[in-house]
MOPAC internal coordinates of N, CA, C and O (Angstrom, degrees):
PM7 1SCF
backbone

  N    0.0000 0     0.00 0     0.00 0    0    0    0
  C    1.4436 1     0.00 0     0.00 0    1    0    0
  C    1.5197 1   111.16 1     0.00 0    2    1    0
  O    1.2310 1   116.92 1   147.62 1    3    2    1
  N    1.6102 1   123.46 1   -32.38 1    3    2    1
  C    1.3094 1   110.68 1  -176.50 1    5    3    2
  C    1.4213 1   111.90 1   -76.21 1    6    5    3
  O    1.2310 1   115.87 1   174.60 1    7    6    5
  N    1.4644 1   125.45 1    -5.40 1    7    6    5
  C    1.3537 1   118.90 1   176.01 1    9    7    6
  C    1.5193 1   106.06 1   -75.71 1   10    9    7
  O    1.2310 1   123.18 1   141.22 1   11   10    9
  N    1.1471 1   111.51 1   -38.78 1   11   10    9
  C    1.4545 1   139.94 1  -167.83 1   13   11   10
  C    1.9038 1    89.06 1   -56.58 1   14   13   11
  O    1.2310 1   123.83 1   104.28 1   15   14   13
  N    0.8246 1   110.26 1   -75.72 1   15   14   13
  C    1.7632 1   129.21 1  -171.94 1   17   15   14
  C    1.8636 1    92.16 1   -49.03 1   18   17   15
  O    1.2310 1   123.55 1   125.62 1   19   18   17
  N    1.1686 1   110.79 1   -54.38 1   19   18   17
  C    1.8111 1   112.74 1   176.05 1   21   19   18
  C    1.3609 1   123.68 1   -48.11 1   22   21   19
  O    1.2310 1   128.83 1   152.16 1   23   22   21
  N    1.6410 1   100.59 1   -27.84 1   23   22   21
  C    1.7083 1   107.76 1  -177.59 1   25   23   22
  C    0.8982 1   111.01 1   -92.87 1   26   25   23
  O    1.2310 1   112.43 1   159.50 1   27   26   25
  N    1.4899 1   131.89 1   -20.50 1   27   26   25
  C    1.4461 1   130.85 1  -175.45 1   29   27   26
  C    1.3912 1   126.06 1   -60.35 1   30   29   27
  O    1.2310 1   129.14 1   171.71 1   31   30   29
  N    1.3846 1    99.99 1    -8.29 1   31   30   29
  C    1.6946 1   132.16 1  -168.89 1   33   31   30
  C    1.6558 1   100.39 1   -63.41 1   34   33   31
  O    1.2310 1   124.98 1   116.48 1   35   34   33
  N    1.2874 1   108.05 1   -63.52 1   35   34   33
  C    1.8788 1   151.91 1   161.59 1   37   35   34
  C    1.1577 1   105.08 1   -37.04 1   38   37   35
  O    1.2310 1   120.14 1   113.21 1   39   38   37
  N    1.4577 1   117.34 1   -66.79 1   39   38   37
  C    1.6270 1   127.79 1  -152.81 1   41   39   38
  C    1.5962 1    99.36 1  -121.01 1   42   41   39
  O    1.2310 1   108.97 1   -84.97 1   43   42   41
  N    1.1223 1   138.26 1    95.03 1   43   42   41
  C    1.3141 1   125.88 1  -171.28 1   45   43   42
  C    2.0592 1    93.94 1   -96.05 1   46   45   43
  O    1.2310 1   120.78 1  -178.12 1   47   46   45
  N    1.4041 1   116.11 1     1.88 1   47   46   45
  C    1.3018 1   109.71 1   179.99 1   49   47   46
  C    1.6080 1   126.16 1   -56.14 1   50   49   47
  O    1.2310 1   131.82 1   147.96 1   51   50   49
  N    1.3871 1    94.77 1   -32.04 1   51   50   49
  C    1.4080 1   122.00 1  -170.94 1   53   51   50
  C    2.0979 1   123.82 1  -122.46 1   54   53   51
  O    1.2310 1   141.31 1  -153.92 1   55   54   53
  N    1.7205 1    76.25 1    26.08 1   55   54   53
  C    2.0189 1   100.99 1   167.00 1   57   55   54
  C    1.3432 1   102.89 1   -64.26 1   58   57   55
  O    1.2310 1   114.73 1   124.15 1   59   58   57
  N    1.7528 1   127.59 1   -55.85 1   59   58   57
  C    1.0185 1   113.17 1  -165.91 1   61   59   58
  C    1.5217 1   128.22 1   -58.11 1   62   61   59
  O    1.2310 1   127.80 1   129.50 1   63   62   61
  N    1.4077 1   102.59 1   -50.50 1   63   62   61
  C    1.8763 1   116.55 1  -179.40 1   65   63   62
  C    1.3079 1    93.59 1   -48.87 1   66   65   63
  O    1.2310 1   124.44 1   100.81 1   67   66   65
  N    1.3703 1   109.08 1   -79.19 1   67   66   65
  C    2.1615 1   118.16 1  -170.80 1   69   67   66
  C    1.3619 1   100.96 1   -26.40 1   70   69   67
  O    1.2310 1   112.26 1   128.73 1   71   70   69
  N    1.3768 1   132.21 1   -51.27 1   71   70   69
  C    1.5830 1   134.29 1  -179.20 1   73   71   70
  C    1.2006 1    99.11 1   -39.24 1   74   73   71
  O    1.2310 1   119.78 1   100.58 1   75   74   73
  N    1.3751 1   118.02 1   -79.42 1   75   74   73
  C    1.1356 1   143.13 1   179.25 1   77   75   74
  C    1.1929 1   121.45 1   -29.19 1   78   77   75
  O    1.2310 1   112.66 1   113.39 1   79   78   77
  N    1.2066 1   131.47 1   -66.61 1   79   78   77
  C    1.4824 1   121.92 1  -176.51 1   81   79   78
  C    1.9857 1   111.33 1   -96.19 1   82   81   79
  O    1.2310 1   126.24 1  -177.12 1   83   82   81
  N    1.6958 1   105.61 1     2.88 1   83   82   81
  C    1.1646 1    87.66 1   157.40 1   85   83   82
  C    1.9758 1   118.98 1   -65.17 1   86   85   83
  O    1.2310 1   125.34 1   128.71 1   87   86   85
  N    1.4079 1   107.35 1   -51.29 1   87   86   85
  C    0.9894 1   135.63 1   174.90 1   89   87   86
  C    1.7291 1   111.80 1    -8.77 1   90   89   87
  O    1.2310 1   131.62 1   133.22 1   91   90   89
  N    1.6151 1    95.17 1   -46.78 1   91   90   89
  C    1.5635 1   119.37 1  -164.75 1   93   91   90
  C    1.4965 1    98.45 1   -88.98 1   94   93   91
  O    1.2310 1   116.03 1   159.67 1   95   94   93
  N    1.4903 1   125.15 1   -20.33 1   95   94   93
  C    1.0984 1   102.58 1  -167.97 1   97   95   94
  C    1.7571 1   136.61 1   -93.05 1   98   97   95
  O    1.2310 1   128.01 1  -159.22 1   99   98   97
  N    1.4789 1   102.18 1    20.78 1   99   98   97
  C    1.3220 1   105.55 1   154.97 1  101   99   98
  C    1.8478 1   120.43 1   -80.89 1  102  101   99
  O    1.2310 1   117.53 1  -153.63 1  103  102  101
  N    0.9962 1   122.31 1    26.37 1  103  102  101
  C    1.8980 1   133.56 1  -170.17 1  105  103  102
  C    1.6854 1   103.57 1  -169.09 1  106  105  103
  O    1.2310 1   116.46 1  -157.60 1  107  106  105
  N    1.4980 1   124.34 1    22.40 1  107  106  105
  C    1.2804 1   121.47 1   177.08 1  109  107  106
  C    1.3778 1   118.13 1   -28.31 1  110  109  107
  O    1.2310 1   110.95 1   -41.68 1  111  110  109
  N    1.0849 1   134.64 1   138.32 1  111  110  109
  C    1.4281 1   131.53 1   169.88 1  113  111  110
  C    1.9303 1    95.86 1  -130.73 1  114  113  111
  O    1.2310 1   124.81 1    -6.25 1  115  114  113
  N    1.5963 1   108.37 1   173.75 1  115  114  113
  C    1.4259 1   108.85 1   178.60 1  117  115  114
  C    1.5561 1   126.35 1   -74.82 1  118  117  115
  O    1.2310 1   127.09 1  -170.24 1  119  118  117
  N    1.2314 1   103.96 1     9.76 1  119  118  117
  C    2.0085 1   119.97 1  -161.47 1  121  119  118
  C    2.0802 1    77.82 1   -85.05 1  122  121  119
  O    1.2310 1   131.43 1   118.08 1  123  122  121
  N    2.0247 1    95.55 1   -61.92 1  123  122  121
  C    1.7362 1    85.56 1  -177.22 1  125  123  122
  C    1.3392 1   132.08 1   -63.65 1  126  125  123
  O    1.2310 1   133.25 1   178.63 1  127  126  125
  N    1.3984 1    92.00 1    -1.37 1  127  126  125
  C    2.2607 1    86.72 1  -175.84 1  129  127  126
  C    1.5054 1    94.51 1   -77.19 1  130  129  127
  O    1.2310 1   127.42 1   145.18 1  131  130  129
  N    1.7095 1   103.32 1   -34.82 1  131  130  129
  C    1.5375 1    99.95 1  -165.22 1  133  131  130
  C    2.1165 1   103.45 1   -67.41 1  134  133  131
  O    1.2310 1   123.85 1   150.46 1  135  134  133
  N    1.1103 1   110.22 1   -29.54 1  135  134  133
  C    1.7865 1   116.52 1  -171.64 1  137  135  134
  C    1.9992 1    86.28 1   -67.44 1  138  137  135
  O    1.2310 1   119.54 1   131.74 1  139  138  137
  N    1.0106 1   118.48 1   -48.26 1  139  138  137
  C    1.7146 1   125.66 1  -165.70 1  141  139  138
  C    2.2179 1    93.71 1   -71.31 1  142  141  139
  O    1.2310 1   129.13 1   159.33 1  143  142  141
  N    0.9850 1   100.00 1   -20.67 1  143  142  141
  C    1.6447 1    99.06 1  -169.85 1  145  143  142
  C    1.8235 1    85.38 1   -85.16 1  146  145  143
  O    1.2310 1   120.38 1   114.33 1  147  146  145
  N    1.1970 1   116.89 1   -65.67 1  147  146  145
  C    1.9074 1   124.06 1  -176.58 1  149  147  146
  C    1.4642 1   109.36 1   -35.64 1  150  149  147
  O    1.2310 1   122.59 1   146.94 1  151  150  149
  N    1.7993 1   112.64 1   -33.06 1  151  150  149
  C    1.2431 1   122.19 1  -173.36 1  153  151  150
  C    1.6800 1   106.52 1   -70.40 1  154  153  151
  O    1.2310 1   125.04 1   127.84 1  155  154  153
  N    1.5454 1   107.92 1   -52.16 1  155  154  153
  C    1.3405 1    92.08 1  -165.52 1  157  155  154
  C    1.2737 1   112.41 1   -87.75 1  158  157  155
  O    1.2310 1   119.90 1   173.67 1  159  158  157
  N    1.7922 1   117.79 1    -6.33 1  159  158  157
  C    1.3507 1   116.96 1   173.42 1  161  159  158
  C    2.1236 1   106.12 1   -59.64 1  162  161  159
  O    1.2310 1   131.55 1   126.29 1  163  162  161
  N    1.1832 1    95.31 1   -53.71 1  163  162  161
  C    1.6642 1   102.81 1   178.36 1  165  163  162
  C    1.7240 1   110.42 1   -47.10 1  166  165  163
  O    1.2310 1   116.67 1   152.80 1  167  166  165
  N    1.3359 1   123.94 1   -27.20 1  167  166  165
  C    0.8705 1   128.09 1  -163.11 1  169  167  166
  C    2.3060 1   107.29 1   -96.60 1  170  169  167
  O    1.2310 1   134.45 1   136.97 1  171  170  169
  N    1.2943 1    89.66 1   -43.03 1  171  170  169
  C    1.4691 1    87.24 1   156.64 1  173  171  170
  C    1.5039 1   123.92 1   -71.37 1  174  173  171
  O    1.2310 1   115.65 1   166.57 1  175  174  173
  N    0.7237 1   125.86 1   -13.43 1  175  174  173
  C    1.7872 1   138.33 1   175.42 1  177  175  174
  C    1.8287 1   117.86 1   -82.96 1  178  177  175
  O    1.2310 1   131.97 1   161.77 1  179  178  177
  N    1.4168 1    94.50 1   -18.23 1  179  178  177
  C    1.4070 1   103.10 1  -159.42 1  181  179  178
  C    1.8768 1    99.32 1  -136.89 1  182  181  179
  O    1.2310 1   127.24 1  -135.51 1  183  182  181
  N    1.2944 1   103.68 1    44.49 1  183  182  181
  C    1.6704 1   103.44 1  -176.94 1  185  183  182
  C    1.6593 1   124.82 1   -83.41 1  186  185  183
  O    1.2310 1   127.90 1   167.98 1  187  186  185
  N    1.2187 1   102.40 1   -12.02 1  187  186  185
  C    1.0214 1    89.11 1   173.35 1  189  187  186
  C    1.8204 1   123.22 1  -118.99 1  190  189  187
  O    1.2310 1   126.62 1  -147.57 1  191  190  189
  N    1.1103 1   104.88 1    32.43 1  191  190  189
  C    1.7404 1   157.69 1   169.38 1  193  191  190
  C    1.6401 1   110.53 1   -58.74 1  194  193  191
  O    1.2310 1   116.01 1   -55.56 1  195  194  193
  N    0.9869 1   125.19 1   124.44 1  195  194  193
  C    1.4297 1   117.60 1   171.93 1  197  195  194
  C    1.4843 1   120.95 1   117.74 1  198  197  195
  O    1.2310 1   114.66 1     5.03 1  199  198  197
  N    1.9120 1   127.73 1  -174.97 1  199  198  197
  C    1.6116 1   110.20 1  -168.62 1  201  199  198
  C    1.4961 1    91.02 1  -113.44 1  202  201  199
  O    1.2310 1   128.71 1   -55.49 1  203  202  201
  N    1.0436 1   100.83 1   124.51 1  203  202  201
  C    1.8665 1   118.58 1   170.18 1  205  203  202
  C    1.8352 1    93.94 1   -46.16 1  206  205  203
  O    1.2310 1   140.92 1   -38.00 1  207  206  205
  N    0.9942 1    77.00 1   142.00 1  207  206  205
  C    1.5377 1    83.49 1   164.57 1  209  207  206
  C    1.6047 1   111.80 1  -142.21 1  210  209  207
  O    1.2310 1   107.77 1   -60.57 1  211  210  209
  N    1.2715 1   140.43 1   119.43 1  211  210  209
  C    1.1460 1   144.19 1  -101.65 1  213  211  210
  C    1.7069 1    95.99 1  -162.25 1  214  213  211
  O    1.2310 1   113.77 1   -29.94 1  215  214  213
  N    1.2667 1   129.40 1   150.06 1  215  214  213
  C    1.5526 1   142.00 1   176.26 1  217  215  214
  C    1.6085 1   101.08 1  -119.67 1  218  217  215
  O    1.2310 1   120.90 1   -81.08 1  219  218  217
  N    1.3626 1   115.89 1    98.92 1  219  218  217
  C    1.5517 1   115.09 1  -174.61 1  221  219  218
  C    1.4280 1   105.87 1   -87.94 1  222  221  219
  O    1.2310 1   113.11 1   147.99 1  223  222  221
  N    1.2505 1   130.62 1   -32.01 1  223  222  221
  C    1.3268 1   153.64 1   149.55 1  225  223  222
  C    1.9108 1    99.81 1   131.82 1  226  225  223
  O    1.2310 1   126.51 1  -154.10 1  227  226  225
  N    1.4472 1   105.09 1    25.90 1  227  226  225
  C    1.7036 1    93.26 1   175.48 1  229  227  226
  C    1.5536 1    91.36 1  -113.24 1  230  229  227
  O    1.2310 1   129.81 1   -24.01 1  231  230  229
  N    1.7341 1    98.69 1   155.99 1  231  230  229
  C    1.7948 1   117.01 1  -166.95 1  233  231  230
  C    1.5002 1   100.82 1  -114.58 1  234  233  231
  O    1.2310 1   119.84 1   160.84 1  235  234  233
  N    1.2957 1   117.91 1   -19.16 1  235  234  233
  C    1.3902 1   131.08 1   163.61 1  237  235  234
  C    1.4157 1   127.14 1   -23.32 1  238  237  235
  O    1.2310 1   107.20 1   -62.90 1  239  238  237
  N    1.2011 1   141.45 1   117.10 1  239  238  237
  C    1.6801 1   141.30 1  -148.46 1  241  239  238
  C    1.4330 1   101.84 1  -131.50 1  242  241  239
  O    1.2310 1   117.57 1   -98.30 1  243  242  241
  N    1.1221 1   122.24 1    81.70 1  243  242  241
  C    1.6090 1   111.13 1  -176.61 1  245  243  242
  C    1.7159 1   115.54 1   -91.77 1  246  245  243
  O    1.2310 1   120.41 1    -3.09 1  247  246  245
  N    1.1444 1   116.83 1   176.91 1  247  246  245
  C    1.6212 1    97.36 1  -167.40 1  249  247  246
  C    1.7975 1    99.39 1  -175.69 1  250  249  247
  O    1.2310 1   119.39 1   -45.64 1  251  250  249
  N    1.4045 1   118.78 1   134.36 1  251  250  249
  C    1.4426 1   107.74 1  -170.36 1  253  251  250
  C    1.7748 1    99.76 1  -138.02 1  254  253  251
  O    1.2310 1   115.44 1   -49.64 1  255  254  253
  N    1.0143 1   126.25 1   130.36 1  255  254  253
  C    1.7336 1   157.02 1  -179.01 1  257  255  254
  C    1.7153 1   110.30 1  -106.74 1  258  257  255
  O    1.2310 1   136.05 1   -14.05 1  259  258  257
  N    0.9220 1    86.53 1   165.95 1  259  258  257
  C    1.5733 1   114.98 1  -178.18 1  261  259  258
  C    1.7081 1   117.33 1  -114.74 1  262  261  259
  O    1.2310 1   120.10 1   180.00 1  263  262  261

């Protein structure tokens, strides 16, 4: 699951479920391995899915308020 929680960073498509069955995983039973198996099946199906994240070479932090 903590890889799971690491990718969500990447893939925010699949924040909600990962929430979700992290949630469960102090009392795991086999219903969630199978929800964590759907996860990474969706996730091999869907690889090239998600926000690039990219090194443009600027360090620059811009930021705008109210």
């Amino acid at each position: 699951m903590g890889k799971l929680i690491y990718l969500i960073i990447t893939r925010p498509d699949i924040t909600y479920i990962v929430s979700l069955v992290s949630q469960l995983m102090h009392a795991p039973i086999v219903f969630h391995l199978s929800i964590v198996k759907c996860i990474l099946r969706y996730l091999e199906g869907s690889i090239g899915s998600g926000i690039a994240m990219i090194n443009n070479g600027h360090t620059e932090i811009t930021s705008y308020s109210d």
